[in-house]
BAFIPA-235177 format. One line per 10 residues: their letters; for each residue x, y, z of C-alpha. Coordinates in Angstrom, 2 decimals, padded with zeros to 5 digits. Each point is the difference from the previous one (the first is absolute). Layout:
BEGIN
A = X,Y,Z ~ ...;
# end
This chain:
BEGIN
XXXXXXXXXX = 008.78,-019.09,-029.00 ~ -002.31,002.78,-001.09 ~ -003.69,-000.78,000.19 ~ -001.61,000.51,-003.60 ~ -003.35,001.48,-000.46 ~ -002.51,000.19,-002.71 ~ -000.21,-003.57,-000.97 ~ 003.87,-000.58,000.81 ~ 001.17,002.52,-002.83 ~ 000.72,002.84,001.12;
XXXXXXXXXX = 002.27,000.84,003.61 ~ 000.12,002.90,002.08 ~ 003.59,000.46,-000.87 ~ -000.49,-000.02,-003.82 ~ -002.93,003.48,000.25 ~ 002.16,001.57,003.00 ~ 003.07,-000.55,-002.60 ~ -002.07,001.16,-003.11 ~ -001.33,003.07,001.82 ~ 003.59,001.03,001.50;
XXXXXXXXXX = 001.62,000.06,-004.15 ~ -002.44,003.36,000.12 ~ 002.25,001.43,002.61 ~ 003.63,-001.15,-000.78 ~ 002.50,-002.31,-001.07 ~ -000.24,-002.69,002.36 ~ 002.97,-001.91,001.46 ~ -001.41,-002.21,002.50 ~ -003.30,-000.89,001.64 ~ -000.29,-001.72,003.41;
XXXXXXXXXX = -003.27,-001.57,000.65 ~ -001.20,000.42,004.19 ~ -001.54,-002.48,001.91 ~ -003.25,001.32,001.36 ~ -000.84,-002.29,002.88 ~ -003.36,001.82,000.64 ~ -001.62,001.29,-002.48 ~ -001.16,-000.96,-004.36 ~ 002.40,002.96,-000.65 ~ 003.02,-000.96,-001.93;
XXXXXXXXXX = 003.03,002.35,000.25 ~ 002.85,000.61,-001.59 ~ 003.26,002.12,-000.37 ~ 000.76,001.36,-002.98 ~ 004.01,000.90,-000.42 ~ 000.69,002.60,-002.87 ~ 003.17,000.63,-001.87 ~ -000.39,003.53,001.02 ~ 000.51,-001.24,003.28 ~ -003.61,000.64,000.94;
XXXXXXXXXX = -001.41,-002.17,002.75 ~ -003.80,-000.48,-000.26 ~ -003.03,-002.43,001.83 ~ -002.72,-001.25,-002.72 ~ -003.03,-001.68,001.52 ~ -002.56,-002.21,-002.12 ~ -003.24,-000.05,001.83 ~ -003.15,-001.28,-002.11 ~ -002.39,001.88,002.86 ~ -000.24,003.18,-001.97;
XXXXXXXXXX = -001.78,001.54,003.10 ~ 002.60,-000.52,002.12 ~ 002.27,001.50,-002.21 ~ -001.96,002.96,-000.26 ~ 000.19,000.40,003.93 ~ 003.45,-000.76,000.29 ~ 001.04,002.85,-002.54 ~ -002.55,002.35,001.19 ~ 001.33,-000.61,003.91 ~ 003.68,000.16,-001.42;
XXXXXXXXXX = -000.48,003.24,-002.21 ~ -001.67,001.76,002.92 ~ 002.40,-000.86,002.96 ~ 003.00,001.04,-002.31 ~ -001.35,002.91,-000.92 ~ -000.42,000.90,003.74 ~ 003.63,-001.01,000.30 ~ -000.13,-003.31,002.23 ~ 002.33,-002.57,-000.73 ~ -002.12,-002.51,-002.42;
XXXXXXXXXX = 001.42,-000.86,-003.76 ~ -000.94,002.12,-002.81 ~ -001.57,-001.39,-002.75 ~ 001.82,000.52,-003.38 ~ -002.23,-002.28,-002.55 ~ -003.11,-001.50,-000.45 ~ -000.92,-001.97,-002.09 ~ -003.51,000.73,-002.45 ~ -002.10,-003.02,001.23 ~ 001.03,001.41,003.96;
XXXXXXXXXX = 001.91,-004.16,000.61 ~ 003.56,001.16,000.05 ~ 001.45,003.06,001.78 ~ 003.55,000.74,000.85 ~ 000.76,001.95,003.78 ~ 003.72,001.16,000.30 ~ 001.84,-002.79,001.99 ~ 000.04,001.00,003.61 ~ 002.55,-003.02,001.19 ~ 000.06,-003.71,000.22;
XXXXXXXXXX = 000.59,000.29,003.99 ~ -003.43,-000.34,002.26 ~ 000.04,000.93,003.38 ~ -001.27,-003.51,000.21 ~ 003.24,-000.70,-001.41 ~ 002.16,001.80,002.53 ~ -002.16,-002.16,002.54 ~ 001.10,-002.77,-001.22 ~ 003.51,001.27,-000.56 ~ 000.40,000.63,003.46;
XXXXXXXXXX = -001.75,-003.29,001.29 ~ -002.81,001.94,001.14 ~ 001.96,002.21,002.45 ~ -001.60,003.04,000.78 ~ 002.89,002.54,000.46 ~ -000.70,003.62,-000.48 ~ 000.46,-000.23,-003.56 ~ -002.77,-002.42,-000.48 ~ -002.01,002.72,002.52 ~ 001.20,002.95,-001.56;
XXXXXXXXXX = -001.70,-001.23,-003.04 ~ -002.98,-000.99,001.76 ~ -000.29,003.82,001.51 ~ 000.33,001.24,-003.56 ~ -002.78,-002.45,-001.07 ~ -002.50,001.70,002.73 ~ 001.07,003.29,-000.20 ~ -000.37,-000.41,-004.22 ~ -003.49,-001.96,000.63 ~ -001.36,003.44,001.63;
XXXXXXXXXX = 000.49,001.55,-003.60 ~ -001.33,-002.69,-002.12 ~ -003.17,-000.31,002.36 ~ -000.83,003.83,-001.11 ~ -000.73,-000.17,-003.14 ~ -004.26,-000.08,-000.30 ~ -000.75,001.95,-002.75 ~ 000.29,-002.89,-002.60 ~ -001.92,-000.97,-002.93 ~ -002.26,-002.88,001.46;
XXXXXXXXXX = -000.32,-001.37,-003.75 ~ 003.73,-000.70,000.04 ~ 000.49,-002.46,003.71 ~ -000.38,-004.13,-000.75 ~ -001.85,-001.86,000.78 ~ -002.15,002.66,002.39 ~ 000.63,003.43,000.77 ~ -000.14,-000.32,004.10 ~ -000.29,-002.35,002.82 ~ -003.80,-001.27,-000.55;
XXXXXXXXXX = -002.13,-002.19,001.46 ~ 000.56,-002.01,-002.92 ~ 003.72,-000.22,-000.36 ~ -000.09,-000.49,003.85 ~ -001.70,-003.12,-000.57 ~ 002.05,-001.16,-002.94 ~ 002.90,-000.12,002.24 ~ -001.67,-001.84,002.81 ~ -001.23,-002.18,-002.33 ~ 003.69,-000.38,-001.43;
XXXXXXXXXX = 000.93,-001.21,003.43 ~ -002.69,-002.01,000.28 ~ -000.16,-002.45,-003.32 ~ 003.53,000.64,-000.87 ~ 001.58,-000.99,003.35 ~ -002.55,-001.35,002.83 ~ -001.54,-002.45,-002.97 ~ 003.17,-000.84,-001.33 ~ 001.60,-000.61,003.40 ~ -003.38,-002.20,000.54;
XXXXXXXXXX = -000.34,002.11,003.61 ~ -003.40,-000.80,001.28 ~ -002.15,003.00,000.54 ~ -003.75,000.66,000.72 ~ -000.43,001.71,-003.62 ~ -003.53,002.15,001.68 ~ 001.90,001.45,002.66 ~ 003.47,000.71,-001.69 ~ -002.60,002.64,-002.39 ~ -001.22,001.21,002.82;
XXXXXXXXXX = 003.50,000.61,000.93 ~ 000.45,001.53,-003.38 ~ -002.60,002.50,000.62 ~ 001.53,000.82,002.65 ~ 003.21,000.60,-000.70 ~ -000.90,001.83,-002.87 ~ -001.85,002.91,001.56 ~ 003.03,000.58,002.75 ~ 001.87,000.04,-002.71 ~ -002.41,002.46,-002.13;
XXXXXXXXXX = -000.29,001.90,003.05 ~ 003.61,001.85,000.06 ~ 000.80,002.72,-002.42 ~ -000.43,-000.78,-003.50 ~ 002.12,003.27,-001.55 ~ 002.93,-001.53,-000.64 ~ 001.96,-000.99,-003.31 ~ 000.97,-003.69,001.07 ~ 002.95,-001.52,-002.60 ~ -001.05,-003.41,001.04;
XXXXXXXXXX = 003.17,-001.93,000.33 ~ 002.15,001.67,001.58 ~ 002.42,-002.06,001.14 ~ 003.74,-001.20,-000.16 ~ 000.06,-001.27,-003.31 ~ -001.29,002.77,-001.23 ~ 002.33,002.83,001.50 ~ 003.50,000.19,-002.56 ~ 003.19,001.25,001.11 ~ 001.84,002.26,-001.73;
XXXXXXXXXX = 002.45,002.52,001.56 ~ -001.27,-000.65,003.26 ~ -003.72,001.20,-001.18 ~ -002.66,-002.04,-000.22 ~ -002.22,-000.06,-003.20 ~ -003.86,-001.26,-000.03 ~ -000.22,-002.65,-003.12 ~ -003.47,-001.45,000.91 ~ -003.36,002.14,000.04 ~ -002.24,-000.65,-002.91;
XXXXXXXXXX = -002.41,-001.63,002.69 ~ -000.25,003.38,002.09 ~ -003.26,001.61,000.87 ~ -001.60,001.68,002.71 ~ -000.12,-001.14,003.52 ~ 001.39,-000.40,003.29 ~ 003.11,001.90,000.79 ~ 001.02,-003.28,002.46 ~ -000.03,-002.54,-003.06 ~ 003.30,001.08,-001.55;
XXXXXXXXXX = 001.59,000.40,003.33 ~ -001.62,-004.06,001.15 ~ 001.62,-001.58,-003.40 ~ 003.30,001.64,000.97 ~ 000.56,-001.01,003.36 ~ -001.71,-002.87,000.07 ~ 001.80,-001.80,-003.06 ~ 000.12,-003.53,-000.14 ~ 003.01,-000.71,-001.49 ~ 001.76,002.71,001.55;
XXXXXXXXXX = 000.05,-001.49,003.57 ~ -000.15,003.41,001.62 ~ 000.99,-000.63,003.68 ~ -002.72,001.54,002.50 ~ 002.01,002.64,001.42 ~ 001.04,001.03,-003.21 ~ -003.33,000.03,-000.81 ~ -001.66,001.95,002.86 ~ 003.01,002.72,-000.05 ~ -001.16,000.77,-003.91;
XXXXXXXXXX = -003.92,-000.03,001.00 ~ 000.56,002.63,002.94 ~ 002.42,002.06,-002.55 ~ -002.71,-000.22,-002.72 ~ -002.61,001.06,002.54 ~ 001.13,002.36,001.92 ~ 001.01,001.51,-003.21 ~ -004.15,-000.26,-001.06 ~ -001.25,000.83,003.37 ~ -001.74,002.80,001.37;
XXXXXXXXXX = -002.06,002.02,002.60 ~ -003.08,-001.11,-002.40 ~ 000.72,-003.54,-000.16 ~ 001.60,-001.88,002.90 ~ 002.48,-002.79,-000.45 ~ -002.33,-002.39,001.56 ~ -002.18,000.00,-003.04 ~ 002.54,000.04,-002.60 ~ 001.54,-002.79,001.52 ~ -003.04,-001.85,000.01;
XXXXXXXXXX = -000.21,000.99,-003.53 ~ 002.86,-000.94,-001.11 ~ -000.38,-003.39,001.50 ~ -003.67,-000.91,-001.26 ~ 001.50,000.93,-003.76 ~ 002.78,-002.14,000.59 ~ -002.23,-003.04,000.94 ~ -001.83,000.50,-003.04 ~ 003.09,000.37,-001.94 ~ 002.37,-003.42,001.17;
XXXXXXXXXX = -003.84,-001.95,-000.73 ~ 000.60,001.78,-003.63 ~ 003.41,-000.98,000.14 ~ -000.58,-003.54,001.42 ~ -002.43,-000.47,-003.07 ~ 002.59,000.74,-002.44 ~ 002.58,-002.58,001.34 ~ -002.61,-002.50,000.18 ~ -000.76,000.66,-003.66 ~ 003.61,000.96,-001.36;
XXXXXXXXXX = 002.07,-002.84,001.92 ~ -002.92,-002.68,000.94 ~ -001.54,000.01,-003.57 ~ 002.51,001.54,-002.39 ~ 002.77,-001.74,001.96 ~ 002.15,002.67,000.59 ~ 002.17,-000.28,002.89 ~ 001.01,003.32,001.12 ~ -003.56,-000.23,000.65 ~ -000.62,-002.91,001.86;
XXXXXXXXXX = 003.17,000.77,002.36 ~ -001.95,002.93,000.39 ~ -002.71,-001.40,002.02 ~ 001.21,-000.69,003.76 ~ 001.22,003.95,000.13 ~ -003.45,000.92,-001.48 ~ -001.50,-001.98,002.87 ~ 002.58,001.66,002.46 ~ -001.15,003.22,-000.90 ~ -003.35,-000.79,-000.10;
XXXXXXXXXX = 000.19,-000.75,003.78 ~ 001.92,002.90,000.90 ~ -002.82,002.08,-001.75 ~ -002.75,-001.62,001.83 ~ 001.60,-000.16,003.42 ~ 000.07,004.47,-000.53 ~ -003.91,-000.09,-000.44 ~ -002.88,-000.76,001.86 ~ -001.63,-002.88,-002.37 ~ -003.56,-000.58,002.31;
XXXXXXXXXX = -002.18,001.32,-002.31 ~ 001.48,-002.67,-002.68 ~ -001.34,-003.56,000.24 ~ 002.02,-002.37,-002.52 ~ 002.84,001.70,-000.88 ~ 001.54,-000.32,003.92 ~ -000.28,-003.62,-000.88 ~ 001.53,-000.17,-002.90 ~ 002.76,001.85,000.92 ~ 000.85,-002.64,003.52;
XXXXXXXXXX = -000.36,-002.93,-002.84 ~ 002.25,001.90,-002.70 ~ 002.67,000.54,003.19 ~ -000.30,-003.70,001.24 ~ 000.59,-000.56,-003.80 ~ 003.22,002.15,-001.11 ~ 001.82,001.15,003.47 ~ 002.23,-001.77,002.25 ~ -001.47,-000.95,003.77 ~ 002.77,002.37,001.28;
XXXXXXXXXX = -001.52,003.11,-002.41 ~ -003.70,-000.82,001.47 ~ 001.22,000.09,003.94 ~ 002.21,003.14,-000.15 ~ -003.00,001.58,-001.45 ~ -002.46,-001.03,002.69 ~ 002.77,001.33,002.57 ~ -001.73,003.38,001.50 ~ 002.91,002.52,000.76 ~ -000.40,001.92,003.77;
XXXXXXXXXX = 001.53,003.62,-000.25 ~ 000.51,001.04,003.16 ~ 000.64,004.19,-000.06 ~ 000.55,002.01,003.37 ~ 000.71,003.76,000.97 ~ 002.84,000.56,003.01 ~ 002.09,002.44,001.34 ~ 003.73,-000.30,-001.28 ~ 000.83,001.72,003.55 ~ -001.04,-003.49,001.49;
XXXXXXXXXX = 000.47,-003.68,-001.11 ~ -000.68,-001.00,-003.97 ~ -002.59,-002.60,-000.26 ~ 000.84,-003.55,000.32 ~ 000.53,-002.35,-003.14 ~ -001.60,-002.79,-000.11 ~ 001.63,-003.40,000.06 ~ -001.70,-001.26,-003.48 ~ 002.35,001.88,-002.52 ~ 001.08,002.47,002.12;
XXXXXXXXXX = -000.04,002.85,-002.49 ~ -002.02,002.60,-001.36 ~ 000.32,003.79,-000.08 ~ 000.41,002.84,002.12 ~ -000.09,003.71,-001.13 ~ 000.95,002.94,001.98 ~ -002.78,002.80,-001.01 ~ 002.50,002.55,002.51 ~ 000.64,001.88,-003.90 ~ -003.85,000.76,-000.12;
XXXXXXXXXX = -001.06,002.82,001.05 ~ -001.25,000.34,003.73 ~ -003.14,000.94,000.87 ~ 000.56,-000.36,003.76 ~ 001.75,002.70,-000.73 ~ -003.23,002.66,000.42 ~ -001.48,000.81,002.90 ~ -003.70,-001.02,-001.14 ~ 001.00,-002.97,-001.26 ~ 002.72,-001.29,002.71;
XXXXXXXXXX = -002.91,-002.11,002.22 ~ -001.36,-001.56,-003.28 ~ 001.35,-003.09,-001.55 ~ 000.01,-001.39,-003.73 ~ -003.19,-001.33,000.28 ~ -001.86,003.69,000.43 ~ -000.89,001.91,-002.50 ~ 001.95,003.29,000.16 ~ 003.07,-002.42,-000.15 ~ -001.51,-002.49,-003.32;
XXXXXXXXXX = -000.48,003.63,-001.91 ~ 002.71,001.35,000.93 ~ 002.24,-003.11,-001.13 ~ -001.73,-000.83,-003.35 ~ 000.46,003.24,-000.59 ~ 003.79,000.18,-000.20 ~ 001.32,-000.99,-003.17 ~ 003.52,-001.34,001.94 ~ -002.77,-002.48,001.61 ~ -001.77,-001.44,-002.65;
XXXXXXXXXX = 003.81,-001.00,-001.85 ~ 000.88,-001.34,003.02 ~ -002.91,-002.22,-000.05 ~ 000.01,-000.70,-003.82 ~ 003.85,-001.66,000.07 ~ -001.08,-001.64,003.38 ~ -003.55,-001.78,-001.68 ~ 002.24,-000.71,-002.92 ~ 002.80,-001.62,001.48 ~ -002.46,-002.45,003.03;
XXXXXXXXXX = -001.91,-001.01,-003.21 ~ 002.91,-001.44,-001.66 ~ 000.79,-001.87,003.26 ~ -003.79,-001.27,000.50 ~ -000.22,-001.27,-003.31 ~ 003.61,-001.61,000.30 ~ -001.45,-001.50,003.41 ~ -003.19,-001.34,-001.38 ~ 001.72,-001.66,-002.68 ~ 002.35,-001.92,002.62;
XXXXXXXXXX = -002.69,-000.57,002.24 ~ 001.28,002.16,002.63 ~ -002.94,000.83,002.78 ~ 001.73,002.89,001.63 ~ 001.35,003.28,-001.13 ~ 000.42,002.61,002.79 ~ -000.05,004.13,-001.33 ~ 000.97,002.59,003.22 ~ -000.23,004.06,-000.04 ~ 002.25,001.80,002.66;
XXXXXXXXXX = 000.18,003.53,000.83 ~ 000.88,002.19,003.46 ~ -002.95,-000.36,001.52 ~ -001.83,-002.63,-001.85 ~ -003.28,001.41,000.51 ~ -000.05,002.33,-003.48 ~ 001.63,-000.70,-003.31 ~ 000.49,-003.68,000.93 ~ -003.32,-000.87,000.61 ~ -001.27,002.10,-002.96;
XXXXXXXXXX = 002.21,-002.04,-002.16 ~ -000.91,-003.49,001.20 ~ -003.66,000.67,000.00 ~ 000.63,001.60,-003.95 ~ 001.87,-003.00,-001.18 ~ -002.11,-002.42,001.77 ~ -003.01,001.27,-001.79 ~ 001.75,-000.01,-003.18 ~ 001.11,-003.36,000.66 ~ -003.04,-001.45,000.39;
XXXXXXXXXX = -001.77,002.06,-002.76 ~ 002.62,-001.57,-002.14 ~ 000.21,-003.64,001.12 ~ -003.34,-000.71,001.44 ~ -000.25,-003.19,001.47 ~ 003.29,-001.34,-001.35 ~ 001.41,001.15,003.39 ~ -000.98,000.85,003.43 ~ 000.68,003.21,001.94 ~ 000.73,000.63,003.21;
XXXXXX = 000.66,003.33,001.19 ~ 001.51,001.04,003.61 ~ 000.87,003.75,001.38 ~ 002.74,-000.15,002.81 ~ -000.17,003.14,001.15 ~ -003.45,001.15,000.04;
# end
């Protein structure tokens, strides 16, 4: 049943239907369910067999943003709809019709199994975020509700989370401190890069298939902010159930592809995780208030992953300058997650990583899984190899320059962080404790112990105190 407005005489359907006469002779239209959002949508079948999308949307404003966002991606040539027809009073437009396949769809097609068609799509996503994120010459008067990431719109989504899920949920909560929280929060957040064209919702859902390319559909809420929030609502979709080492092996891609000599990957990845607690509260908010209140349930059964996420967030950051929220976050845990989720997560993984000589014995395994990973950096080039350098190790600095130097080196070391990330994460989610990493060459005094000492500080630069390192040189 269609939901009538204006004093239960006039539908959505009727002015979509009215409006589309203008542009055809119509054979069929198709109302969409639109499980998030006032917007009512249709397709609009014509007997020239013309496929079209009307939308009837009594926000004007957001109209307005929605076209001027569309108009100005597709003239740039990124894959967004086109808009063909609007409609005087600026409540119906019709977009070309991308596809009624989601990549949320495919998901749940596929029972959630990420194979590398799902993450083939997911790389496109990133690489096509990078273009979207660009654009910052826009006309401020045209973005809905505000232009950018304010203080203001900061606090409307904290507040979101906070009367919309926490009150709902009836979660006690010293109200004082959680502001103070708030306040908090909001300048870390305020305190990255604001120079970014953020779509807002950038997720799943919101990504359409069509000839294996994805196609944006949602961004009438886009202004300027963070480059991180985009990249937080992808990966860390609720109802996409994104396993962590799926997860992590997108984040490195996206950031190494961001990174640079100017900005280490320390702070982006700190970045990137501060806007991604601020964007699962958001997100938590609008479950509370679209499946608690409005009683939707693709909502509701959104609320243990939100909570998932939300402590795989806050276990990547260093919360002791926050009060109330820590606290909230334990009772929202005890609330939604199994016991077996809480323990594996309080499980700290030991990585133990060691230099040797392969011209004596490898390292022994331990008895716990008796696995791990050892790498033979004999196709690196040698520095042993010069005279000045033939009494120095990895560990002096003639070697360390002369090894970050080499480009053969640093790709080495790339596919090697890459590949003991996906195991660590795949560990901590088990609740493994042990992961062993060894580096081998002739002597074991050079390139191996340049390499463990590299990817131990990496490690740790990346995990923190999810993990504990311990280091040992054989041969020096």
């Amino acid at each position: 049943m269609i939901n009538s407005i204006q004093n239960n005489t006039v539908y959505p359907l009727d002015l979509i239907e009215n409006e589309a006469n203008k542009l055809g002779q119509i054979i069929h239209i198709e109302p969409i369910q639109s499980s998030g959002s006032s917007r009512f949508y249709a397709i609009i079948y014509f007997y020239d067999e013309s496929t079209i999308l009307g939308c009837y949307n009594s926000n004007v404003k957001e109209n307005e943003a929605f076209i001027y966002f569309s108009n100005l991606f597709y003239d740039s040539n990124l894959p967004v709809p086109h808009i063909v027809h609007v409609s005087d009073d600026k409540t119906i437009y019709f977009q070309t019709y991308i596809s009624e396949l989601s990549l949320f769809d495919l998901l749940k097609i596929k029972k959630f199994h990420y194979d590398n068609e799902i993450v083939d799509y997911y790389l496109q996503a990133l690489q096509l975020l990078q273009h979207f994120n660009k654009f910052t010459d826009i006309d401020f008067s045209k973005t809905y509700p505000n232009p950018s990431f304010d203080s203001r719109s900061i606090r409307w989504d904290l507040n979101y989370f906070k009367y919309n899920f926490l009150k709902i949920i009836d979660l006690p909560f010293d109200e004082d401190k959680l502001e103070n929280d708030f306040e908090e929060l909001e300048n870390i957040v305020l305190s990255y890069s604001q120079n970014y064209l953020s779509l807002r919702d950038y997720q799943s859902a919101n990504l359409m298939l069509n000839d294996n390319k994805l196609y944006v559909i949602d961004f009438q809420g886009a202004r300027i902010g963070s480059q991180m929030y985009d990249v937080a609502a992808l990966l860390f979709d609720s109802k996409a159930q994104m396993p962590i080492d799926i997860r992590e092996q997108l984040l490195l891609f996206y950031l190494n592809s961001i990174s640079s000599d100017d900005i280490k990957f320390s702070t982006l990845k700190d970045e990137f995780y501060w806007i991604a607690l601020f964007r699962q509260m958001q997100a938590l908010g609008t479950f509370g208030y679209r499946g608690l209140v409005q009683h939707k349930p693709t909502f509701t059964s959104s609320i243990p992953f939100g909570v998932k996420n939300l402590q795989i967030i806050a276990n990547n950051l260093n919360l002791n300058n926050l009060v109330e929220l820590p606290k909230i976050f334990e009772k929202l845990i005890d609330k939604y997650l199994t016991k077996s989720d809480i323990k594996k997560s309080e499980k700290i993984l030991n990585v133990k990583i060691s230099s040797f000589s392969i011209k004596n014995q490898y390292p022994p395994l331990d008895n716990e899984h008796g696995g791990g990973f050892v790498f033979d950096c004999r196709c690196l080039t040698n520095p042993g190899r010069l005279p000045e350098m033939q009494m120095l190790n990895g560990k002096d600095k003639l070697v360390i320059e002369m090894m970050r130097s080499d480009e053969k080196t640093k790709n080495f070391l790339n596919y090697i962080f890459n590949t003991i990330c996906l195991a660590i994460n795949e560990y901590l989610e088990r609740g493994y404790t042990l992961l062993q990493v060894s580096f081998g060459c002739t002597g074991g005094q050079h390139r191996s112990v340049y390499c463990a000492d590299e990817i131990a500080k990496r490690l740790d630069e990346y995990f923190g105190e999810k993990i504990i390192i311990n280091i040992t040189h054989l041969n020096i």
